[in-house]
N, C-alpha and C positions, 0 to 999 in steps of 0.2 A: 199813333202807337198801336201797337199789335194789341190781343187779347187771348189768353190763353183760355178762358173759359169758355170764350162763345166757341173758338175749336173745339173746344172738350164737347164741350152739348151738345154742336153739328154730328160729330164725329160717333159720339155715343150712340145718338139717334142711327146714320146712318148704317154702322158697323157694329150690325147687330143679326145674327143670323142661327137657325134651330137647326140647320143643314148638317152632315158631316164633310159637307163637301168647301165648307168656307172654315181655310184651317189659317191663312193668313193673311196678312193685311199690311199696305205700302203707304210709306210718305216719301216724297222724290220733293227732293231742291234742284233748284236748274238757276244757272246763270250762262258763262261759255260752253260749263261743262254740266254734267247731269250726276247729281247724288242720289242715293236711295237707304231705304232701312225699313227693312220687314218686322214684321210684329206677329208672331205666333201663338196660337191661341196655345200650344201644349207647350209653349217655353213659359208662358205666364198661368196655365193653369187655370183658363177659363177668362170668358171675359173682364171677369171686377180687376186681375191682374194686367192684363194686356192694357187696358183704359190707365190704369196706373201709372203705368211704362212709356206709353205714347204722350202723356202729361208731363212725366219727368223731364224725358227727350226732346221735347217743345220750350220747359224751362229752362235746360241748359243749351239747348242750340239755335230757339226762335232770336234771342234778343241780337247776336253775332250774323244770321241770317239776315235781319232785316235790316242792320248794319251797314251788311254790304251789297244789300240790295240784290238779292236770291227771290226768285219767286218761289213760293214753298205751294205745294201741290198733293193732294194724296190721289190713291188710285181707289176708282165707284164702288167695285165689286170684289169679295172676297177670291183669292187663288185660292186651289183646292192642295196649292204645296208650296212652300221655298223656293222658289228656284235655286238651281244648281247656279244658273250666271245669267245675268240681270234683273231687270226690273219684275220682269213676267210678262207676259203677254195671254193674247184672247184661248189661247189652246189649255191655259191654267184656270180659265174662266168659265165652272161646270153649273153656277147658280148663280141667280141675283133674284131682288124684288126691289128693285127703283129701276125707271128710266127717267133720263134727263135730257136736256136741250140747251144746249149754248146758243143766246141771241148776243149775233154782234150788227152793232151800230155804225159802222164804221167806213171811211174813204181816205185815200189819199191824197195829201195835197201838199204844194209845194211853196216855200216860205214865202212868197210873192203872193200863196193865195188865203195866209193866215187872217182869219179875221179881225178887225180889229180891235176890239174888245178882248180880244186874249193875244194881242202878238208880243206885249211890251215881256208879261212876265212868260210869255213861252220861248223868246229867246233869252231871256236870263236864268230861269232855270229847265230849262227844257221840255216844260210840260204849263199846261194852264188847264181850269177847268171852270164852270160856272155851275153851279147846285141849282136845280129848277126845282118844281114843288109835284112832290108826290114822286121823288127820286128819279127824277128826270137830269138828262145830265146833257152839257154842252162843253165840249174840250179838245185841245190837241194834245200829244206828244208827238217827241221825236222817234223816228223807225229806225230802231236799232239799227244801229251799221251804216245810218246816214246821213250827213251834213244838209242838205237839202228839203229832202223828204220826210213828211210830218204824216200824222196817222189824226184823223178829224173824228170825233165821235158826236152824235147827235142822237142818244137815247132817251127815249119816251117817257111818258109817264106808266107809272108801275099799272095803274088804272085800266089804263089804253091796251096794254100787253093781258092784262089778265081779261080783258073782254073778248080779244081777238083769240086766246087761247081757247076760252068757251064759246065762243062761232066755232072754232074750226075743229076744237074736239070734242066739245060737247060734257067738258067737265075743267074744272080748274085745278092750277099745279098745289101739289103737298107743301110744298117750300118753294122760297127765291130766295137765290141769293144775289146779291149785288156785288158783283166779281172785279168790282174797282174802274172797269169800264162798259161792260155787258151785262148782261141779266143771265145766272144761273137757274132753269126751273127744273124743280123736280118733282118725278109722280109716282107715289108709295104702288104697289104691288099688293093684293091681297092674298097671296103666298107667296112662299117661294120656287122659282119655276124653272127650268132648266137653261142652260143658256142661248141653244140654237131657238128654240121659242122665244124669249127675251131677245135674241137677236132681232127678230123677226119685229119685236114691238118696238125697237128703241129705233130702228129704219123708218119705222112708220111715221114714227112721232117725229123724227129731226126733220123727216119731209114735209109733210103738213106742216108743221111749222116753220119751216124754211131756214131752219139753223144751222149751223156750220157741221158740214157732212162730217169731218172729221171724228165727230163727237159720236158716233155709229160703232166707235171701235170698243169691245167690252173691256179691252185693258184701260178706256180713258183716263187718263187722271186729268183731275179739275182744282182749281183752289181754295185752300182750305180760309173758310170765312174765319175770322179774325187774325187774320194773316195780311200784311202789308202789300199792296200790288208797287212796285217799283215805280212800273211806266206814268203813273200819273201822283204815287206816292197817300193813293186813297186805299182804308181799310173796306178789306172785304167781308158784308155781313150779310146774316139773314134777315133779310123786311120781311119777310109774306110767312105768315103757315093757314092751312087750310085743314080740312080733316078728309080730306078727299084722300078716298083709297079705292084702288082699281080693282075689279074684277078680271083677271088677265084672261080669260076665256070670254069674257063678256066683250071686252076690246076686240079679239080675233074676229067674234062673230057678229058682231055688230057692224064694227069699223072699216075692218079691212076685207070681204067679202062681200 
């Protein structure tokens, strides 16, 4: 079952900003087709309104959502406007202080190569999984759009990833989240900084750590934790917080120079 609060708390945390330039903020559902809904700080009149609003619109829309099996998503960093028409994209994106990194675990494989221990209930409901310890995860689904082709996941212990993160960057993430099949990490900002610089850190980070490049994009949207991931029908939450907060000039000159 969903949770509207651990939303609320991720979501607080997150979207939270002193800028004038983070004036509003996205939640997108996607299934065949793609929904969205802005939340502005000057329609709500400051944040304790906007948090209000996003809470409501979760109450009345998460439970029919997860229903029918909607991935529900919000978007990282504040737009500095409304768009006129769509979601918004990276040219709306004039500040942040998080970067983040999607680790996925994952291979394709074909019903003949299911393993056994998960084949009986991944073709009866289309998904299997097995729970290891310290949130490690062993599972298939089905790949959208295919009778044959299965999607293999094989993700680690939460332990193993937070060691390798501190080998290779020499500091551990603020948050994890556990995104139902991959690991969400994220790493606080100790301001806020404009976004071609943010740009510049969040390339850095998804390379070193070898995440899905995708996620480079400052309009990313990612899943929001206590939200249902469809494909395997596991809640998405946060395991990890740290107090790890980045000096963004320290990163530039340290790491990447």
């Amino acid at each position: 079952m969903f949770s509207i609060d651990n939303a609320m708390d991720f979501l607080r945390e997150i979207w939270s900003y002193d800028s004038l330039y983070a004036k509003c903020y996205a939640v997108v559902w996607i299934k065949k087709r793609i929904g969205y809904r802005h939340f502005c700080l000057s329609t709500y009149r400051g944040y304790d309104g906007l948090y209000d609003a996003v809470k409501t619109w979760l109450e009345k829309n998460l439970p029919w959502l997860t229903r029918s099996k909607y991935h529900v998503y919000y978007q990282v960093l504040p737009l500095s406007m409304k768009p006129p028409k769509g979601r918004g994209g990276e040219k709306l994106v004039k500040i942040g202080k998080w970067l983040w990194c999607d680790l996925d675990y994952k291979k394709e494989v074909f019903t003949i190569e299911l393993p056994d221990e998960l084949r009986e209930d991944a073709l009866k409901n289309g998904y299997a999984y097995i729970e290891r310890e310290d949130h490690g995860l062993y599972g298939v689904y089905r790949k959208e759009g295919s009778r044959s082709i299965w999607i293999l996941v094989d993700r680690p212990p939460l332990n193993q990833v937070i060691d390798n993160v501190m080998k290779l960057l020499g500091f551990k993430p603020t948050i994890v989240v556990d995104s139902g099949n991959g690991y969400h990490l994220y790493f606080k900002l100790s301001e806020e900084i404009k976004s071609r610089d943010l740009k510049d850190l969040e390339t850095y980070i998804v390379n070193k750590l070898d995440g899905d490049p995708q996620t480079k994009d400052l309009a990313r949207i990612l899943r929001i934790p206590g939200t249902i991931n469809p494909r395997n029908n596991r809640m998405s939450r946060t395991i990890y917080r740290s107090n790890t907060v980045i000096d963004p000039w320290e990163l530039f000159s340290t790491r990447m120079f």
